[in-house]
MDAnalysis code that builds the backbone (N, CA, C; Angstrom):
import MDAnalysis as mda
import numpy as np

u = mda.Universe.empty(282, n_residues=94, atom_resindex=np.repeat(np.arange(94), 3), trajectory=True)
u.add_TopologyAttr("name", ["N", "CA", "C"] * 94)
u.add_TopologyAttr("resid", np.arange(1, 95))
u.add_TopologyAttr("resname", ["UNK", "UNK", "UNK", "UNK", "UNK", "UNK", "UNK", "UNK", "UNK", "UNK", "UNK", "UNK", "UNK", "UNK", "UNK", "UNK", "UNK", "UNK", "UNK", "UNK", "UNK", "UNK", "UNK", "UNK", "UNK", "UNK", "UNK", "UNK", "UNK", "UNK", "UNK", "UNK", "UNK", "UNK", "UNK", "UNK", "UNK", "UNK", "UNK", "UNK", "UNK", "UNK", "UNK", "UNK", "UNK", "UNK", "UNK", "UNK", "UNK", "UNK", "UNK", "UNK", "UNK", "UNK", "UNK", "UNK", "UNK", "UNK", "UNK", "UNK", "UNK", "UNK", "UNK", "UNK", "UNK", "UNK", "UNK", "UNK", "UNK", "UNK", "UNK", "UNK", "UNK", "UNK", "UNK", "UNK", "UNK", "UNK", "UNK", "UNK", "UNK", "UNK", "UNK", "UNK", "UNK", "UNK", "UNK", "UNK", "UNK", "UNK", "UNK", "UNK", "UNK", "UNK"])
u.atoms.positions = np.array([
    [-18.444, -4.711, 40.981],
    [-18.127, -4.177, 39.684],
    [-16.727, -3.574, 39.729],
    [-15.835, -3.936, 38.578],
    [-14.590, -3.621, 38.773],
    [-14.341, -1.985, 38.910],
    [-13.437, -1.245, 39.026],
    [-13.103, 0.109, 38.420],
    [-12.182, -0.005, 37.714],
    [-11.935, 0.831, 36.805],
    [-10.911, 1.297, 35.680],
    [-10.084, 2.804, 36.402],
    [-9.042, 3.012, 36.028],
    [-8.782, 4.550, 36.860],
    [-8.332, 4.770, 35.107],
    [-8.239, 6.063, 35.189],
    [-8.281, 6.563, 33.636],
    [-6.748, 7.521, 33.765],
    [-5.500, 7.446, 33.411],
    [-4.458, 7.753, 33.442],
    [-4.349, 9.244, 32.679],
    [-3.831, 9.431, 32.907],
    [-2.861, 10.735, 31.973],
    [-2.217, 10.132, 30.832],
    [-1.898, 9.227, 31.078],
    [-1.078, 8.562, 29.691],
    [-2.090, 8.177, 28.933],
    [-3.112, 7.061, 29.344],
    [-4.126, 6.802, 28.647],
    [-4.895, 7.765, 27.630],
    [-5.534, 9.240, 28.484],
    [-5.512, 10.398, 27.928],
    [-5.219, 10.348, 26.636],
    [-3.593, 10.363, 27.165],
    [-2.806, 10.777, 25.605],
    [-2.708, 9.916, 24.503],
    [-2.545, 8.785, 24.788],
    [-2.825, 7.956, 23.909],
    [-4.035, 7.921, 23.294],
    [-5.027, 7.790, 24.226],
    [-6.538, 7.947, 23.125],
    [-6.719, 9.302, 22.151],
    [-5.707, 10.161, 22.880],
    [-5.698, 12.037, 21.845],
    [-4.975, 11.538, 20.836],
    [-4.112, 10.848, 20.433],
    [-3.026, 10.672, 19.412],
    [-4.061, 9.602, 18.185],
    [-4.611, 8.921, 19.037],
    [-5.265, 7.653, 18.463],
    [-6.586, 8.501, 17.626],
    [-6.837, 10.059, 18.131],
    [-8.268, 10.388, 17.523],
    [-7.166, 11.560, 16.346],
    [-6.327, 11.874, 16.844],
    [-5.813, 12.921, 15.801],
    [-5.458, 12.236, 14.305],
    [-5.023, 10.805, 14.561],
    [-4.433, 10.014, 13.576],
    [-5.886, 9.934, 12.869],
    [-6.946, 9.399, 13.321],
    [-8.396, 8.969, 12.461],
    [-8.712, 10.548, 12.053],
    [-8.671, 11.874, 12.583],
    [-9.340, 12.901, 11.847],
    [-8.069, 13.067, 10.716],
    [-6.633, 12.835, 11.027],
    [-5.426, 12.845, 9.743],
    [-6.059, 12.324, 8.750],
    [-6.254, 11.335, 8.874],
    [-6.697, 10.258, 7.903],
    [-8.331, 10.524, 7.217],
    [-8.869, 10.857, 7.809],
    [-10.233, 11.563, 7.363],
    [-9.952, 12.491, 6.085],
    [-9.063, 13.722, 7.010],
    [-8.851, 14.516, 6.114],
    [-8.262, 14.472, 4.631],
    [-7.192, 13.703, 5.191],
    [-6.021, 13.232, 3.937],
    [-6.985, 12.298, 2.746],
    [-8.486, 11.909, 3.120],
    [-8.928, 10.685, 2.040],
    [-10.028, 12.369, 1.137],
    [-10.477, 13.072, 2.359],
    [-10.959, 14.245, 1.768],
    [-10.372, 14.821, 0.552],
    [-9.127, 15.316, 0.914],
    [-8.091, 16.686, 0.192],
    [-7.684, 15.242, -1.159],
    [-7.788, 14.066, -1.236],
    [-7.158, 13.152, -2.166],
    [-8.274, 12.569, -3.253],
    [-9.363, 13.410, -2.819],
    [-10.925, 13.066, -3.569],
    [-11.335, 11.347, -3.216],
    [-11.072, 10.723, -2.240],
    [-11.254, 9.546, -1.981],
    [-12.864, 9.270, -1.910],
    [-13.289, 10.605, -0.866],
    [-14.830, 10.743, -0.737],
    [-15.508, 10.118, -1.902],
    [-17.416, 10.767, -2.281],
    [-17.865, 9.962, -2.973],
    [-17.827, 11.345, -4.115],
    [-17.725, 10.584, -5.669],
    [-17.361, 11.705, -6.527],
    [-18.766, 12.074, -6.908],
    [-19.667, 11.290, -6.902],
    [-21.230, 11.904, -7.264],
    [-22.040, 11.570, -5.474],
    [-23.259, 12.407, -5.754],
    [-24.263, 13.060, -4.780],
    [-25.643, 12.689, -5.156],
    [-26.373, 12.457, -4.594],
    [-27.644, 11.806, -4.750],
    [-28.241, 13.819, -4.815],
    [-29.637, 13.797, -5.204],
    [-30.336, 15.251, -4.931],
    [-30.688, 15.337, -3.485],
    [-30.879, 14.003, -2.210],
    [-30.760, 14.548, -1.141],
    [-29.811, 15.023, -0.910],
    [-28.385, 14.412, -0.897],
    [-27.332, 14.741, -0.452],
    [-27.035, 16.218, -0.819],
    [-27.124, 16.755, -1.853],
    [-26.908, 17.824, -2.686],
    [-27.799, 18.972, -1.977],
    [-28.944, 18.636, -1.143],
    [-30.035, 19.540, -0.873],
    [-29.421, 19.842, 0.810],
    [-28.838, 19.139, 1.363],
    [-28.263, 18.793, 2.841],
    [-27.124, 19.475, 2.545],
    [-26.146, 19.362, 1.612],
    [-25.015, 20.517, 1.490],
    [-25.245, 21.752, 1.083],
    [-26.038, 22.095, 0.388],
    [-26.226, 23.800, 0.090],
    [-27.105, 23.977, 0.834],
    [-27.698, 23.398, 1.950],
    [-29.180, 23.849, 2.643],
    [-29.986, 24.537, 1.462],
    [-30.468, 24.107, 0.242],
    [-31.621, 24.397, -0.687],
    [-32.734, 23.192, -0.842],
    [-34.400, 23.873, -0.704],
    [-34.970, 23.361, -0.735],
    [-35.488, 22.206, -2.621],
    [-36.117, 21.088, -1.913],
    [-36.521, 20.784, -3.637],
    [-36.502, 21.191, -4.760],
    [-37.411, 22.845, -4.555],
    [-37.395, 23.250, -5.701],
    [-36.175, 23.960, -6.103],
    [-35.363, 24.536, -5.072],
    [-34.378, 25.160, -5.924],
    [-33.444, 24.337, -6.351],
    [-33.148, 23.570, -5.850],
    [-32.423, 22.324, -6.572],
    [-33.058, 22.414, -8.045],
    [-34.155, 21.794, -8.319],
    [-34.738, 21.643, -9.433],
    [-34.723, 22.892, -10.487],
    [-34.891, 24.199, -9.841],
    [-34.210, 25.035, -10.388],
    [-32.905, 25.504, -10.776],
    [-31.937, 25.144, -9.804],
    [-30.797, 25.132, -10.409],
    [-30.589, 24.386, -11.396],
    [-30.750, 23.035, -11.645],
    [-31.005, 22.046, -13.036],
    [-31.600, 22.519, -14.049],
    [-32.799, 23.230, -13.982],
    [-33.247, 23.470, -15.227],
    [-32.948, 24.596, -15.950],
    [-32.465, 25.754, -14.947],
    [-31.562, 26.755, -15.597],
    [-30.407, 26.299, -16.430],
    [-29.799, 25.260, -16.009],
    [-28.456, 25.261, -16.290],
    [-27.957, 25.233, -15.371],
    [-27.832, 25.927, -13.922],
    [-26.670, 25.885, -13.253],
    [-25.774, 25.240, -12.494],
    [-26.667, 24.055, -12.562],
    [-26.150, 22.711, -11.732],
    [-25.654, 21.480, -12.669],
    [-25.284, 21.184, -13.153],
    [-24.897, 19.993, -14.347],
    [-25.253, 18.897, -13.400],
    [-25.915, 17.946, -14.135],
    [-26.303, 16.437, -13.599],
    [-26.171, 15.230, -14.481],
    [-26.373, 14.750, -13.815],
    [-26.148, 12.877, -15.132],
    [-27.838, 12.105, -14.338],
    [-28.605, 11.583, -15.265],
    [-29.466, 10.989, -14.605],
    [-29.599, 9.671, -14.774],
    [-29.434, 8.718, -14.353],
    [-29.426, 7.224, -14.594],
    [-30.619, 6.251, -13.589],
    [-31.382, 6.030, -14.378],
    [-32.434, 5.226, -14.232],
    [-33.227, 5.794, -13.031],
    [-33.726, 7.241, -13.531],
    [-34.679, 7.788, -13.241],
    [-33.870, 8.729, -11.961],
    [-32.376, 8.105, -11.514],
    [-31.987, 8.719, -10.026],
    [-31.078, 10.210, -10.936],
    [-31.147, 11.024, -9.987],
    [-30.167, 12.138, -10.808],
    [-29.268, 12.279, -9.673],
    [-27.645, 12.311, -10.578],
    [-26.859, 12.582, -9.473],
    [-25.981, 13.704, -9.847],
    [-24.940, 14.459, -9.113],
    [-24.183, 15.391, -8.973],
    [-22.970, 15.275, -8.938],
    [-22.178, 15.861, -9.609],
    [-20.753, 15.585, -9.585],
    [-19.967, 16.818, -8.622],
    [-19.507, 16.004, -7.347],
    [-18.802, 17.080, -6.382],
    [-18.323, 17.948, -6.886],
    [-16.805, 17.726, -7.792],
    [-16.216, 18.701, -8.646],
    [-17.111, 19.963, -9.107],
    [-18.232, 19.131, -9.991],
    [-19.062, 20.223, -10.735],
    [-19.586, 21.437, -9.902],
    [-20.191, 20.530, -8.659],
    [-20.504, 21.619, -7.381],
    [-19.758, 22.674, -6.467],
    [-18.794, 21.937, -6.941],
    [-17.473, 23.114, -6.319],
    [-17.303, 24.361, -7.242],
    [-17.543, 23.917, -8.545],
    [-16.991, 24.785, -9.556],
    [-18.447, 26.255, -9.493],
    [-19.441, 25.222, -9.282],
    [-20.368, 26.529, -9.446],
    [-20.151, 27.380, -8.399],
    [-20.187, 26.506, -6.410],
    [-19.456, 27.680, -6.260],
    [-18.629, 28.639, -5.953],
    [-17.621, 28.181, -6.627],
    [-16.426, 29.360, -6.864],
    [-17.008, 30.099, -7.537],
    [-17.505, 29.790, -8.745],
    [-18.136, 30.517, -10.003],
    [-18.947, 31.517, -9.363],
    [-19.548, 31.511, -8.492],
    [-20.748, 32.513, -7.700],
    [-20.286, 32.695, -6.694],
    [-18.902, 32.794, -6.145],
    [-18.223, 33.848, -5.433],
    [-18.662, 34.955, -5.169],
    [-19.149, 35.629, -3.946],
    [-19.688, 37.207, -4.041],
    [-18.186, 37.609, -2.900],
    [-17.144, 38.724, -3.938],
    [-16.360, 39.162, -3.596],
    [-16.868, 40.899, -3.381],
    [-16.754, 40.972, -1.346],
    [-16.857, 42.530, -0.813],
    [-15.531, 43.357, -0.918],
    [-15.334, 44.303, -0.915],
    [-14.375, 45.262, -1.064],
    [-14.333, 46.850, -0.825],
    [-13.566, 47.069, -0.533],
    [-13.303, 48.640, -0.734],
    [-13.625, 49.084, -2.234],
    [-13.282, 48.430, -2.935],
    [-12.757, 49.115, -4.312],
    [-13.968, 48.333, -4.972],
    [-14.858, 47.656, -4.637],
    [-16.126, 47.062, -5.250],
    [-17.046, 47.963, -5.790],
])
């Protein structure tokens, strides 16, 4: 069985080669490339909330949704906005 010896240069090259794919990750992130709607799993996996509060957030109001053929989905934006909107700001002067 052959050996490979694993270089210092190699190293670096494979570090440059992973910094460029997380660049690029990021840059499709910050450019909204991601997906602009969320399934209710997906939505339940990012806020860690169970079924029902999901379902509660919807029926209050506090979650805006679109439902199309029975699936309900989430608009990232919208989810961002709530929460900023529910920001809990600590302080001295609070």
């Amino acid at each position: 069985m052959p050996t490979s010896i694993i270089t210092t240069d190699d190293l670096r090259e494979f570090k440059m080669e992973l910094l460029d794919d997380i660049k690029k990750l990021l840059t499709r992130q910050s450019s909204g490339k991601l997906k602009k709607y969320l399934k209710s799993s997906e939505v339940m996996d990012l806020l860690q909330v169970s079924p029902g509060t999901l379902q509660n957030l919807r029926i209050n109001g506090t979650l805006p949704y679109t439902k199309v053929g029975g699936i309900i989905y989430y608009d990232t934006a919208e989810i961002q906005k709530v929460m900023d909107a529910n920001r809990v700001h600590h302080g001295l002067n609070s």
